[in-house]
C-alpha positions in Angstrom: 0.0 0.0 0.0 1.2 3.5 -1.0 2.3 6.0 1.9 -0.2 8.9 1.8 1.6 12.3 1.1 2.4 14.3 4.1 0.3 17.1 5.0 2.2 19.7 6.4 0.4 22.5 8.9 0.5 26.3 7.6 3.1 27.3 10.0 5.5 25.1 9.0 5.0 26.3 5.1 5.4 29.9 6.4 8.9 28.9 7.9 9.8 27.1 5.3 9.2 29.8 2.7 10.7 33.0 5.6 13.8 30.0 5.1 14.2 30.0 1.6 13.4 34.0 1.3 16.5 33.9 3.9 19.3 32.3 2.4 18.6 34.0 -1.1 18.3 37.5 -0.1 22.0 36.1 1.7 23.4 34.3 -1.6 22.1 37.8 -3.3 24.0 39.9 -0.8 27.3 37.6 -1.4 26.6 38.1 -5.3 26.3 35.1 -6.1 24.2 33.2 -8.7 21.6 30.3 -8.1 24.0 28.3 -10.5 26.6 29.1 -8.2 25.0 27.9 -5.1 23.5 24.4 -7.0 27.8 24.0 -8.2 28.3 24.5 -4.3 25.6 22.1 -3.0 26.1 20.0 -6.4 22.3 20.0 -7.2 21.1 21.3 -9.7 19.5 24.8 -10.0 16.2 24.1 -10.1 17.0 22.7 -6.6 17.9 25.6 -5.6 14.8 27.4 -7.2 12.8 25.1 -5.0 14.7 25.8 -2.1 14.4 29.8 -1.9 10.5 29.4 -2.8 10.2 27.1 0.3 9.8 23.6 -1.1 9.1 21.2 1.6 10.6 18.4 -0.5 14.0 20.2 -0.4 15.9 17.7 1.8 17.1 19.6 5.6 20.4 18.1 4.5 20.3 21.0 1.9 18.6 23.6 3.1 21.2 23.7 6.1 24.0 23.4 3.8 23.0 26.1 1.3 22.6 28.6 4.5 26.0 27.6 5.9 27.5 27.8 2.0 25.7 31.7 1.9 27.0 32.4 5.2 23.7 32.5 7.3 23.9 30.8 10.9 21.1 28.7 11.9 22.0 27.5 15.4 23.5 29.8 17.4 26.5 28.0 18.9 
């Protein structure tokens, strides 16, 4: 039987998206291009399309990379 498709609350959509507007206004202040960023994550740019727009099937693994790679801390350490 097939898994049914996660249904994710509004809230976490909103983060998601305040994410992804996030790290590309921060790749946009280091001047660099989305190809740029998918040569630096190695996927490819329509990844990283999907990834500033909020995509919840971006993988964490990714998202947390692409904010380290455009110099934007996550965990305060």
């Amino acid at each position: 039987m097939p898994k049914a498709p996660l249904t994710l609350s509004s809230s976490t959509l909103s983060v998601l998206k305040t994410l992804g507007a996030m790290i590309k206004a921060a790749r946009l202040e280091r001047g660099m291009s989305q190809a740029e960023l998918s040569q630096r994550l190695g996927v490819s740019r329509s990844t990283v399309i999907f990834l500033e727009k909020g995509e919840p099937k971006v993988s964490v693994g990714t998202v947390f990379e692409a904010a380290t790679v455009v110099g934007m801390p996550l965990i305060a350490e």
